[in-house]
VMD Tcl script that draws the C-alpha trace (Angstrom):
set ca {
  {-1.07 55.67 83.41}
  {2.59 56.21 83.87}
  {2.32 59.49 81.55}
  {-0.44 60.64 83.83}
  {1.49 60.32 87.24}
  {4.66 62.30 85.33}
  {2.05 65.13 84.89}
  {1.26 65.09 88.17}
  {4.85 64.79 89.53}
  {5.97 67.61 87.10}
  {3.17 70.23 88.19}
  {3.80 69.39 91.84}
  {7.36 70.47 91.49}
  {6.05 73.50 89.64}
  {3.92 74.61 92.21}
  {6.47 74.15 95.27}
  {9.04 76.01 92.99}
  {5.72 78.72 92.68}
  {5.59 78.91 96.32}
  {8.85 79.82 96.87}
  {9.40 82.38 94.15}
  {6.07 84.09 95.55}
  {7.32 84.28 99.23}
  {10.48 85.62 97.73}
  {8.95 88.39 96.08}
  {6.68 89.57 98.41}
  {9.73 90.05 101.20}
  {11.64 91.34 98.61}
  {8.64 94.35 98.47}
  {8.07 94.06 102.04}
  {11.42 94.93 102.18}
  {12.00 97.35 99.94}
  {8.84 99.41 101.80}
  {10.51 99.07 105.02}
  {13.51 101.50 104.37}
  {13.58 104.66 105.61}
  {13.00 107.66 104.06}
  {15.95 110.29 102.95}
  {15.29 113.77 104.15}
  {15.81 116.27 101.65}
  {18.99 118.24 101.90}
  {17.53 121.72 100.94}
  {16.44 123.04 104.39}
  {15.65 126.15 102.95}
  {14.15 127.53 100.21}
  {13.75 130.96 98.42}
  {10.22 131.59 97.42}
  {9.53 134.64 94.81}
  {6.44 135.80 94.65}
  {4.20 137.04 92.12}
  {5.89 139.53 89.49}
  {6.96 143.01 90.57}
  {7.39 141.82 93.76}
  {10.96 140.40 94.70}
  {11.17 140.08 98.06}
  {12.50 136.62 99.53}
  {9.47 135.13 101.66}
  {12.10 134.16 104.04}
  {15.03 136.19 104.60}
  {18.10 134.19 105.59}
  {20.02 134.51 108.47}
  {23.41 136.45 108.62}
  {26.06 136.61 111.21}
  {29.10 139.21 111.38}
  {32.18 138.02 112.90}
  {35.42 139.42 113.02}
  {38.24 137.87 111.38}
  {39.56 134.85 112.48}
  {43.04 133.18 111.90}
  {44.38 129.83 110.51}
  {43.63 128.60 113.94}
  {39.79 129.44 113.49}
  {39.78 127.61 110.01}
  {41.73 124.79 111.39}
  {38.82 124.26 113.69}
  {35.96 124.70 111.23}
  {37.45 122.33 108.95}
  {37.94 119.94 111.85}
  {35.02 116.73 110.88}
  {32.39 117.24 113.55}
  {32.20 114.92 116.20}
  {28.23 114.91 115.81}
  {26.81 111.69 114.34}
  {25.83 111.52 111.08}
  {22.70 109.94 109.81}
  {23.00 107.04 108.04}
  {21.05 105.22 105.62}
  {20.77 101.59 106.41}
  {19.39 99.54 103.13}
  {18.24 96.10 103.47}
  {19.28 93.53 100.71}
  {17.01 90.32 99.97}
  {17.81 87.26 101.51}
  {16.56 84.92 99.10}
  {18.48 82.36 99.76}
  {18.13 82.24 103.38}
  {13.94 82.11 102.53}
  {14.73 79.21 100.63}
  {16.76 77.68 103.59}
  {13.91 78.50 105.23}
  {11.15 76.75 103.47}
  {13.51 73.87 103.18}
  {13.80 73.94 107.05}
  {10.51 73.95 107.91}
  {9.12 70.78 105.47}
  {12.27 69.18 107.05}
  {10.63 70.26 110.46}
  {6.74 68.85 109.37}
  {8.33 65.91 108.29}
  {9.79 64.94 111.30}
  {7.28 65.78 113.15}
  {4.26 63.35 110.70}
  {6.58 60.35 110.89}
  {6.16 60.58 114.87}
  {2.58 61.44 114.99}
  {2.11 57.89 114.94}
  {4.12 56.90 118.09}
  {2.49 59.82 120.09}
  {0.24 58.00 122.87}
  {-2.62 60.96 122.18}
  {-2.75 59.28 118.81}
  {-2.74 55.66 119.41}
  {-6.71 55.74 119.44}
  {-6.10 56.65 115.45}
  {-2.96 54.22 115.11}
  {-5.87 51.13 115.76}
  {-8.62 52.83 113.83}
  {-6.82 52.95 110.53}
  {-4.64 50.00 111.09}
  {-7.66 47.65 112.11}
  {-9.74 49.61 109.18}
  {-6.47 48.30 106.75}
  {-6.14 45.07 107.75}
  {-9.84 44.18 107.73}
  {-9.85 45.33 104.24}
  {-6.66 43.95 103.12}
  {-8.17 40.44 104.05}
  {-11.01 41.02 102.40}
  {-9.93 43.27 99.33}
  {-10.32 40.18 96.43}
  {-13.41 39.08 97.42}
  {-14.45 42.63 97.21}
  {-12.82 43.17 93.93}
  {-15.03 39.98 92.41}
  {-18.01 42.13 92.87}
  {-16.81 44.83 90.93}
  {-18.04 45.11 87.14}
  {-15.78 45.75 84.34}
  {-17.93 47.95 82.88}
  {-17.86 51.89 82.41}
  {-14.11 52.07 83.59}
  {-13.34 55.14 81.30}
  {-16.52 57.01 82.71}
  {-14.99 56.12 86.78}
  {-11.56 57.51 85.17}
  {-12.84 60.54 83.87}
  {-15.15 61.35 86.64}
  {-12.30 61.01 88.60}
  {-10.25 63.32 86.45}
  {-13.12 66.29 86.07}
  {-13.41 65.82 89.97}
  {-9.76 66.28 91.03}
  {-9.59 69.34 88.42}
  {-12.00 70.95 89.64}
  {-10.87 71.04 93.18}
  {-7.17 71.74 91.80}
  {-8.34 74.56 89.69}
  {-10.66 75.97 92.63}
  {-8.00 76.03 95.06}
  {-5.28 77.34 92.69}
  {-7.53 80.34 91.65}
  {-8.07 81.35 95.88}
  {-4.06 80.78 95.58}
  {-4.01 83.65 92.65}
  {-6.41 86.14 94.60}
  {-4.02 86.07 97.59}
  {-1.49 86.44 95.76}
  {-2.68 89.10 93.25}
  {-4.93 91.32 95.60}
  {-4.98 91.97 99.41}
  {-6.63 88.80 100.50}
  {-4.35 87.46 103.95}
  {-7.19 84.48 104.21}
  {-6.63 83.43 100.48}
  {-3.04 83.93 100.69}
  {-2.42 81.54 103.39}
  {-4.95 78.79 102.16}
  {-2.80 78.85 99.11}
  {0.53 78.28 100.60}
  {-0.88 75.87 103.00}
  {-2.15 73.86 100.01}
  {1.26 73.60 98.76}
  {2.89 72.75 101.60}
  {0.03 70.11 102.01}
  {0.82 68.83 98.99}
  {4.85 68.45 99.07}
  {4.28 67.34 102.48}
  {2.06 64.42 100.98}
  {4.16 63.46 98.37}
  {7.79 62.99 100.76}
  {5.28 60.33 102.71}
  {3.53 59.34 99.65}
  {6.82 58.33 97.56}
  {8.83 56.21 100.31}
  {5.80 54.23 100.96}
  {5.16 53.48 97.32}
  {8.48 51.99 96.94}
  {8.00 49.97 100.21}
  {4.88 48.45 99.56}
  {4.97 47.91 96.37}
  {2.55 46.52 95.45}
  {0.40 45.28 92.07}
  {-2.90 46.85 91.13}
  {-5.83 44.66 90.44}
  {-5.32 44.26 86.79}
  {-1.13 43.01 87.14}
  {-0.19 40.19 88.02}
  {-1.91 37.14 89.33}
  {-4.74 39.57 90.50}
  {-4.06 39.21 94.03}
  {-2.62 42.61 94.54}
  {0.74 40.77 95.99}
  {3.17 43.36 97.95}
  {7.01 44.03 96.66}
  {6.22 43.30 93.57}
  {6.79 46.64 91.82}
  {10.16 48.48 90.98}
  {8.60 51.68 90.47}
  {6.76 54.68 91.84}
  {3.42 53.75 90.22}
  {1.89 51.32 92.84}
  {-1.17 50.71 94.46}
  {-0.50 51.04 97.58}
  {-1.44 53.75 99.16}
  {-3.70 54.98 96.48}
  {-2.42 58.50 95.96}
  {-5.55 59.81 94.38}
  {-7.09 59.89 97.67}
  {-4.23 60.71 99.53}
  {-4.03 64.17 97.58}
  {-7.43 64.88 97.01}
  {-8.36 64.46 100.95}
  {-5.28 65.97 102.29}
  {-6.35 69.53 99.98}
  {-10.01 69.01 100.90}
  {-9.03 68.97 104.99}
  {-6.97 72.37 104.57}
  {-9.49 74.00 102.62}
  {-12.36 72.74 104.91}
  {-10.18 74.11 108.28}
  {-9.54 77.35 106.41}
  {-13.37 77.89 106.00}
  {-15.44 75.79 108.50}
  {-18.76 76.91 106.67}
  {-20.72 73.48 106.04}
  {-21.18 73.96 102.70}
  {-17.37 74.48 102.00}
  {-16.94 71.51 103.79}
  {-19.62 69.32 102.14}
  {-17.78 70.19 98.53}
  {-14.64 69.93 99.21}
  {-15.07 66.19 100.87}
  {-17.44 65.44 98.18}
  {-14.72 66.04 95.47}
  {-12.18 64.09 97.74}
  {-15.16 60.90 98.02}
  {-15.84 61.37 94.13}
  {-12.35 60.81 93.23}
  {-11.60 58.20 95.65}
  {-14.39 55.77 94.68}
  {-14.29 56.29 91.02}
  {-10.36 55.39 91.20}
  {-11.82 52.37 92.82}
  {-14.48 51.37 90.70}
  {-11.88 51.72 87.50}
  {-10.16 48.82 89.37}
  {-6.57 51.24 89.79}
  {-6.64 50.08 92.85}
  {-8.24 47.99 95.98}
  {-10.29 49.15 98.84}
  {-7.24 49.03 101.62}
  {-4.93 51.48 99.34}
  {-7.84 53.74 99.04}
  {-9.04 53.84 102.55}
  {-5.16 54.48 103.84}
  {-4.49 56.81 101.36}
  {-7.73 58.63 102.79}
  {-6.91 58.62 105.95}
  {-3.23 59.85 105.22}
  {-4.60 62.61 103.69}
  {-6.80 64.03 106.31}
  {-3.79 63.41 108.74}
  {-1.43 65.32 106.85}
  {-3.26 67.91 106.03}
  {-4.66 68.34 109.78}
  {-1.18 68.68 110.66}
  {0.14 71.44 108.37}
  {-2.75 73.51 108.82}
  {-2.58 73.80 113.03}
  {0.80 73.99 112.63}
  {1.18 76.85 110.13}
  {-2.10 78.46 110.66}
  {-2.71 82.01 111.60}
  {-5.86 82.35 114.70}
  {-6.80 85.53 113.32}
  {-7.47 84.07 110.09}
  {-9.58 81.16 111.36}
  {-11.36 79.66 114.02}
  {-10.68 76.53 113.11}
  {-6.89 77.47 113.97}
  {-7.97 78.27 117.67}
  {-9.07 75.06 118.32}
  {-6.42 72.20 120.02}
  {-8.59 69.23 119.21}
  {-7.95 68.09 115.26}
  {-11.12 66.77 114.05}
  {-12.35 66.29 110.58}
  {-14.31 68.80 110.32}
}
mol new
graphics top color blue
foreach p $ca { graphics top sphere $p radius 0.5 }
foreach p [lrange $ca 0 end-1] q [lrange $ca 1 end] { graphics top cylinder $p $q radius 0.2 }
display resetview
């Protein structure tokens, strides 16, 4: 298990290192296209036509003057008080994109720790809460009911599941990326974002609650327990899983998008459940963290042109 979060750990550091080197080298083209262009310094340009014939095409002009002292050459040497053109070049700031990427997950951050405390969101604050609690009281006896059986079929279900939505949403990553696909592009880098965004939440909280899965301990899944990162609670499974699933489904409101990429999120959340990793509370917070966070990045980063889910101020589901 703990070799299985480091995977996850080290590929979600990969792919927020990714997102940065890709933003830096598309400004660093972007840039490069913007300069201007150099005029040539020929202005003209003897043309000789075809053999036998040498005539210039264009014959150049000549003045006669008479003959002028040092005073006359003083003043043609004299530097021209005409401006020059100059070429401006632009240099890539790559490190102020990276100050800038840092900047603005500093900037979500701040802003999803006081979602919660936002009055417009209090209706939510006592639907998940209550939700929690109710489930946290009854989480054991729901656990008896649970078979022991076909664990390693739940686990890799669960594993196939959250592939396959990682490997469909990296591959619409690539096509932005790799062709001239704006729509792609940004459901890429909105995924990432999604998903460092979910992990600086996810991490704190797993080292706050603490707390033992349903197979440690006494098998009461007791809080502050743990010294590590690998808790139950919340169950990060669905907290990942949902939070890509409600970017990709705002990025493309078709129904059917939808309808997979919530399916994939609900396949990996209850087979993580029915392997007994962890009880029904961490999985339905984790859920509902997900859609949260991922709700957020996506109106706040999203471009209107690309998507009418971006137009809309209400942040539903769906």
């Amino acid at each position: 298990m703990n070799q299985r979060w480091n995977y996850i750990y080290t590929m979600l550091l990969l792919l927020f290192a990714g997102a940065l080197f890709s933003d830096t080298a598309r400004c660093q083209t972007e840039s490069f296209e913007a300069l201007p262009s150099v005029a040539s310094p020929l202005e003209h340009r003897f043309q000789i036509p075809a053999a036998g014939d040498f005539k210039f095409s264009r014959p150049l002009p000549v003045s006669l003057e008479r003959y002028a002292g040092p005073e006359h050459w003083s003043e043609q040497n004299a530097p021209s008080s005409s401006p020059q053109p100059q070429i401006q070049t632009q240099q890539p700031d790559h490190e102020g994109l990276v100050m800038r990427s840092v900047k603005r997950t500093l900037q979500d951050q701040k802003e999803l720790y006081r979602a919660p405390f936002k009055p417009s969101n209090f209706k939510w604050d006592a639907l998940v809460l209550g939700g929690t609690g109710a489930l946290l009281a009854y989480d054991r006896h729901i656990e008896k009911h649970i078979g022991t059986a076909h664990q390693t079929v739940y686990q890799a279900t669960s594993d196939v599941a959250i592939g396959g939505l990682g490997a469909t949403l990296a591959g619409v990553w690539i096509l932005g990326l790799k062709g001239d696909h704006p729509h792609a592009r940004e459901t890429g880098m909105l995924e990432l974002e999604t998903l460092v965004n979910t992990f600086l939440i996810y991490t704190p909280m797993q080292f706050l609650g603490a707390r033992q899965r349903p197979d440690e301990g006494n098998g009461n899944g007791d809080f502050w327990k743990h010294h590590n990162i690998n808790t139950s609670f919340p169950g990060g499974h669905a907290m990942f899983t949902f939070a890509m699933a409600t970017v990709v489904s705002h990025e493309y409101p078709q129904k059917w998008v939808q309808v997979l990429a919530y399916s994939a999120a609900t396949i990996v959340t209850v087979s993580r459940f029915m392997a007994r990793d962890h009880w029904a509370s961490d999985m339905f917070i984790g859920s509902a963290l997900g859609i949260g966070i991922g709700s957020h990045v996506f109106h706040a980063h999203c471009n209107p042109d690309l998507s009418d889910s971006c137009k809309h101020h209400v942040r539903w589901i769906f």
